[in-house]
mmCIF file of the C-alpha atoms, coordinates in Angstrom:
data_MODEL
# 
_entry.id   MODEL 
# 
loop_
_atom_site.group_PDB 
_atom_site.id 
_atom_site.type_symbol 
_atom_site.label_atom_id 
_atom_site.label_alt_id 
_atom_site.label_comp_id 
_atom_site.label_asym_id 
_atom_site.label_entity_id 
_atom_site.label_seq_id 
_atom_site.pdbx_PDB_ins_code 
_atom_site.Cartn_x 
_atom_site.Cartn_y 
_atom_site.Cartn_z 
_atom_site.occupancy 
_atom_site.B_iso_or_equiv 
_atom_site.pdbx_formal_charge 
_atom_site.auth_seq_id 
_atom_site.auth_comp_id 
_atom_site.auth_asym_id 
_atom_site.auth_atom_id 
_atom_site.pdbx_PDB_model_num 
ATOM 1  C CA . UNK A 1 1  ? 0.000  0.000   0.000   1.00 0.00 ? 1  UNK A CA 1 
ATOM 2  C CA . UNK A 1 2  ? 1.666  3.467   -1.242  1.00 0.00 ? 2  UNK A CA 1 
ATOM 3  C CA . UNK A 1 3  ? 0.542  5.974   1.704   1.00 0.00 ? 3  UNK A CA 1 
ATOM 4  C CA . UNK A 1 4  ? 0.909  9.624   0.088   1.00 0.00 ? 4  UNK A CA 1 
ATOM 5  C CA . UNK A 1 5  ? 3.394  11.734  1.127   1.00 0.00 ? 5  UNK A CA 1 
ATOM 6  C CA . UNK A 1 6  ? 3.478  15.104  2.330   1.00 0.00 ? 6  UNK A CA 1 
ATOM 7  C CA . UNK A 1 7  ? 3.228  17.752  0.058   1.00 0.00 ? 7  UNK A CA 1 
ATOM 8  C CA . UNK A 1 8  ? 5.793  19.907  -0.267  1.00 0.00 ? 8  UNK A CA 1 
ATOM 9  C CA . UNK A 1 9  ? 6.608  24.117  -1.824  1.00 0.00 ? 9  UNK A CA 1 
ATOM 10 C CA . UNK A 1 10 ? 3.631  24.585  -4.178  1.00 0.00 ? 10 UNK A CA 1 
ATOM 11 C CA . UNK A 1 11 ? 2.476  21.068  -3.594  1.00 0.00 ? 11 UNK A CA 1 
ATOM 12 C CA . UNK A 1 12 ? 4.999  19.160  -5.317  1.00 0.00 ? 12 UNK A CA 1 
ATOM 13 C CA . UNK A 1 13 ? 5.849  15.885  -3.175  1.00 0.00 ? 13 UNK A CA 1 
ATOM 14 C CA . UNK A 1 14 ? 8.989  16.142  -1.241  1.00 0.00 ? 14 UNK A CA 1 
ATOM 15 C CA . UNK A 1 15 ? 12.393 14.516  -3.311  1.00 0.00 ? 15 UNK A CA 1 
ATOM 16 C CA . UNK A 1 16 ? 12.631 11.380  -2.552  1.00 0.00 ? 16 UNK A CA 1 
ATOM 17 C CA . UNK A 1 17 ? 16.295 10.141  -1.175  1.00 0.00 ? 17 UNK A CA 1 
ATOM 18 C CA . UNK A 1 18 ? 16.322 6.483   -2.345  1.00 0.00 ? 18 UNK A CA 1 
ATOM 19 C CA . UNK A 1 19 ? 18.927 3.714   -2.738  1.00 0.00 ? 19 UNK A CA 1 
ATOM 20 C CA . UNK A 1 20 ? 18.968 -0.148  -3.865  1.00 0.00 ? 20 UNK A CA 1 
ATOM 21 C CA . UNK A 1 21 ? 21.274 -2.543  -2.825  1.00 0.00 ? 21 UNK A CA 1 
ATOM 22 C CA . UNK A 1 22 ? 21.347 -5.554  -4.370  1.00 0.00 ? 22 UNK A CA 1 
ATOM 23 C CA . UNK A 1 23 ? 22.865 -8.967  -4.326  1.00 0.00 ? 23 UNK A CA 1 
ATOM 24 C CA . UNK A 1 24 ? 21.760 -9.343  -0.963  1.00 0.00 ? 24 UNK A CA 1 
ATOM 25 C CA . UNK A 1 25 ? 21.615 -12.850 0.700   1.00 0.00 ? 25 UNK A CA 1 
ATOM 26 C CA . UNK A 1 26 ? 17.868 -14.828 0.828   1.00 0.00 ? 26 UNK A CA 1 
ATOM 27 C CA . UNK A 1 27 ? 18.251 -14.505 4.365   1.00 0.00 ? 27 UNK A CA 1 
ATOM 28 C CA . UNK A 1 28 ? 17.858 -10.445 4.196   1.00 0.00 ? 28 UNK A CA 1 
ATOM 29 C CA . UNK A 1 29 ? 14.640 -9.375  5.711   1.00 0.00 ? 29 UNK A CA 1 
ATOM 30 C CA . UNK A 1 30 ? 12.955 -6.260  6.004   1.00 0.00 ? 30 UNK A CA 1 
ATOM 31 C CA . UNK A 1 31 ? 14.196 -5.543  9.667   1.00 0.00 ? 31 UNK A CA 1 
ATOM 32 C CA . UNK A 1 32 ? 17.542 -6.363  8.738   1.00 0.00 ? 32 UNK A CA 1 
ATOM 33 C CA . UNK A 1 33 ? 17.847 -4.135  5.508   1.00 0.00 ? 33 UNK A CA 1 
ATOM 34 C CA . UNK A 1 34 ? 15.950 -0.949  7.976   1.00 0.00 ? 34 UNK A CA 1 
ATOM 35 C CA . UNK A 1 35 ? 18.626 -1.981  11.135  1.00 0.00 ? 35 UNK A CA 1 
ATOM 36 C CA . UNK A 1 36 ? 21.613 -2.032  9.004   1.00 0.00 ? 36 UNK A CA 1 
ATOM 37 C CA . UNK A 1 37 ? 21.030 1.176   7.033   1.00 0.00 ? 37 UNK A CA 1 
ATOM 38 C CA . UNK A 1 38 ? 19.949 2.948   10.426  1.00 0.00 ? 38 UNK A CA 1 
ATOM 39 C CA . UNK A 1 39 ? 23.366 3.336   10.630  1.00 0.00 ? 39 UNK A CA 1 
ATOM 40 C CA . UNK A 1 40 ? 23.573 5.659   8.565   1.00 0.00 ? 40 UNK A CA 1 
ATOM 41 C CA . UNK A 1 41 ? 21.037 8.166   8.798   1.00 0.00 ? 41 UNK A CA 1 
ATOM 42 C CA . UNK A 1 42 ? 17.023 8.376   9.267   1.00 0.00 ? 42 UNK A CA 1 
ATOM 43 C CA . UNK A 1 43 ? 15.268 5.553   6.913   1.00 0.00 ? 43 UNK A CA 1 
ATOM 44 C CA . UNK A 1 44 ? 11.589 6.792   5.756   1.00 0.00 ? 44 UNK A CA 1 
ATOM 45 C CA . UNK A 1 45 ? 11.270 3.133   4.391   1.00 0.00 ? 45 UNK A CA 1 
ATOM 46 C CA . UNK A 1 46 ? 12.639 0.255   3.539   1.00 0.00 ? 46 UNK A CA 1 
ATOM 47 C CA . UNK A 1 47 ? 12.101 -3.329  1.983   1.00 0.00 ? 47 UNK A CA 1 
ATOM 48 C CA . UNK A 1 48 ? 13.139 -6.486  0.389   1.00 0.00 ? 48 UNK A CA 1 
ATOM 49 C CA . UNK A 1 49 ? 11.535 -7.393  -2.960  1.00 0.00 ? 49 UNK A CA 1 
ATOM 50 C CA . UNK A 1 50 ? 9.892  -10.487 -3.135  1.00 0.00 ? 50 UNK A CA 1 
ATOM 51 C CA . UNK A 1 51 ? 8.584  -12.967 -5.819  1.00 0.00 ? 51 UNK A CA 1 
ATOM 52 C CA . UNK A 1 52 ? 5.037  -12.341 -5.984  1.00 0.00 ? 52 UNK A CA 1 
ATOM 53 C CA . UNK A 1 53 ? 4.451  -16.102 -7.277  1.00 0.00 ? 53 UNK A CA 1 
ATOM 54 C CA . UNK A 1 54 ? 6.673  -18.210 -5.022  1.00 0.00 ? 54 UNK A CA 1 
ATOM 55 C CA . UNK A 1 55 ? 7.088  -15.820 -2.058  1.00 0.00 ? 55 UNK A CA 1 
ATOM 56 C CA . UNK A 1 56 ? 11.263 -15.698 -2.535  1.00 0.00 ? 56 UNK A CA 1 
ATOM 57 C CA . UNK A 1 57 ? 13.595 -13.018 -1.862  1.00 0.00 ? 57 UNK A CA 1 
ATOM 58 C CA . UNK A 1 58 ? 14.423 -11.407 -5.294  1.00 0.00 ? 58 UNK A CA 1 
ATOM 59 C CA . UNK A 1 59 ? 17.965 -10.667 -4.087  1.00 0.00 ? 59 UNK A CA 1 
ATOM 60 C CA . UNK A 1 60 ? 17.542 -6.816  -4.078  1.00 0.00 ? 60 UNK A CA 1 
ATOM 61 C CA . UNK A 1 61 ? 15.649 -3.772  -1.747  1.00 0.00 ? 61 UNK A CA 1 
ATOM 62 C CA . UNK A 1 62 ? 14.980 0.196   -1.722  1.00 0.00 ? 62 UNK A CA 1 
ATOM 63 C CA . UNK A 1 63 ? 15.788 1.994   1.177   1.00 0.00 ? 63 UNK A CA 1 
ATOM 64 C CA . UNK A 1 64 ? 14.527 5.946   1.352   1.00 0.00 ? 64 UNK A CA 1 
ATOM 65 C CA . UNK A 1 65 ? 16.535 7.978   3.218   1.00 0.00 ? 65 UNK A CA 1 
ATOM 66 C CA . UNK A 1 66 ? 15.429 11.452  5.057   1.00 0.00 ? 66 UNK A CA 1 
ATOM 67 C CA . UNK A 1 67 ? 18.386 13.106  3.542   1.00 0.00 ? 67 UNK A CA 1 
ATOM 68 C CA . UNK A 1 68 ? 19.274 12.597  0.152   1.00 0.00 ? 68 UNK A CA 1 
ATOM 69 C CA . UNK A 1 69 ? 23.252 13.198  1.242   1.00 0.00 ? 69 UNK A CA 1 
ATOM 70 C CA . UNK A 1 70 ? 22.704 9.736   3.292   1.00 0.00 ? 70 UNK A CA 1 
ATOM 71 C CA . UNK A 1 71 ? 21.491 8.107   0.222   1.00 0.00 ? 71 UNK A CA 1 
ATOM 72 C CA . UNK A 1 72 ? 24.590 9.815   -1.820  1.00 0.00 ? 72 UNK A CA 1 
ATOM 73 C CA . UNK A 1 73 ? 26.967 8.482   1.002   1.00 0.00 ? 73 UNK A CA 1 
ATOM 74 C CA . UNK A 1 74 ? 25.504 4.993   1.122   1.00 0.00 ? 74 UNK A CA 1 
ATOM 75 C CA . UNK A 1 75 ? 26.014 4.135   -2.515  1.00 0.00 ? 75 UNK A CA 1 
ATOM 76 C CA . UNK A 1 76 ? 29.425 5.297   -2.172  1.00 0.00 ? 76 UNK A CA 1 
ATOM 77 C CA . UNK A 1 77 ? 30.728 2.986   0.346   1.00 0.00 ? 77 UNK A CA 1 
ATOM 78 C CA . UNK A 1 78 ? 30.506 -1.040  0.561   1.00 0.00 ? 78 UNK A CA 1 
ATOM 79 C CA . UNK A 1 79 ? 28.342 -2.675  2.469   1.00 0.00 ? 79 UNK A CA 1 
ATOM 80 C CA . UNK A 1 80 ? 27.824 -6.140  3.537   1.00 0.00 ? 80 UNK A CA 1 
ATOM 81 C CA . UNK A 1 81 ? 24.862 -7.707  4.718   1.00 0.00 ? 81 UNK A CA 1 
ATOM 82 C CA . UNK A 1 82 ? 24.374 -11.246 6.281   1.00 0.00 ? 82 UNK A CA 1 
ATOM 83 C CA . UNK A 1 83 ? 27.599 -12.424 5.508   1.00 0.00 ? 83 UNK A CA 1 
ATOM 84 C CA . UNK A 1 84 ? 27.043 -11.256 1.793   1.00 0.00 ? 84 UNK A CA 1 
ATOM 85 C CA . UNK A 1 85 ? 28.451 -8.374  0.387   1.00 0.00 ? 85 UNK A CA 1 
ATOM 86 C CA . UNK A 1 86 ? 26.035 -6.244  -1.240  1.00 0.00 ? 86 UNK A CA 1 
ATOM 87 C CA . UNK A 1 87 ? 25.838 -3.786  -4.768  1.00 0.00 ? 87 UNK A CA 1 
ATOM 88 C CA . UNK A 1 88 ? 24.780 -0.558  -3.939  1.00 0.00 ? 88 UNK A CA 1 
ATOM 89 C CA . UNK A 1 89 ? 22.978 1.859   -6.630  1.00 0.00 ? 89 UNK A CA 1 
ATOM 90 C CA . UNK A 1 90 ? 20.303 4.462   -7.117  1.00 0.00 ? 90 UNK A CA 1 
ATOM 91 C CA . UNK A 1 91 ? 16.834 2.867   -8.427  1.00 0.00 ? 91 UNK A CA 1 
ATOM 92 C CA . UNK A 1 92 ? 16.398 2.831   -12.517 1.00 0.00 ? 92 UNK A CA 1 
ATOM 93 C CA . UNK A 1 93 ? 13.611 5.073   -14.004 1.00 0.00 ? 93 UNK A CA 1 
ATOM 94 C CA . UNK A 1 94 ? 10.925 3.001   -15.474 1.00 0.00 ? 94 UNK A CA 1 
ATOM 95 C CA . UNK A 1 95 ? 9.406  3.918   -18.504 1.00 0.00 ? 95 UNK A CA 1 
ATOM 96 C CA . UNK A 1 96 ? 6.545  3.675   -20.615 1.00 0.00 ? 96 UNK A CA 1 
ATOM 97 C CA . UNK A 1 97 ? 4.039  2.454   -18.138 1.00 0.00 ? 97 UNK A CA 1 
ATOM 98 C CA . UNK A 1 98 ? 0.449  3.993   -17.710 1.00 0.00 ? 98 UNK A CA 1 
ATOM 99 C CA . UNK A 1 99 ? 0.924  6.354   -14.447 1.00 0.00 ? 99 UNK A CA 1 
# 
């Protein structure tokens, strides 16, 4: 469920301060993703993506920072998760879809 954010200066949404790590081990889980990246500065949200059909970690998350300079920080450095060490990036733009 998507809950709407607060609007922001002529009520645009506020920018968002996102990052994805990937390549994470099956044994991630929400919590852990959230606790680890804690560390680092306020998380708005967090989550591991999973299979819709089989219920499976995909092997990647999104965490959204309070302050985009966390998020800039995080995908700077390396990070390892459960043993695994994980990529770190900024989510991809999709494109072409109806909203």
């Amino acid at each position: 469920m998507n809950a709407a954010r607060p609007a922001g200066p002529r009520g645009l949404a506020p920018p968002r301060s996102p990052a994805r790590p990937g390549a994470q081990s099956w044994d991630t889980t929400d919590t852990k993703l959230r606790c680890y990246f804690e560390n680092w500065g306020v998380v708005k949200e967090s989550f591991v993506s999973y299979d819709r059909e089989t219920g499976k970690p995909r092997g990647f998350g999104f965490v959204v920072f309070d302050d985009a300079s966390v998020a800039d920080r995080v995908v700077q450095n390396k990070h390892t998760i459960d043993r695994r060490e994980v990529r770190r990036g900024r989510p991809r733009a999709r494109g072409g879809g109806p909203c």
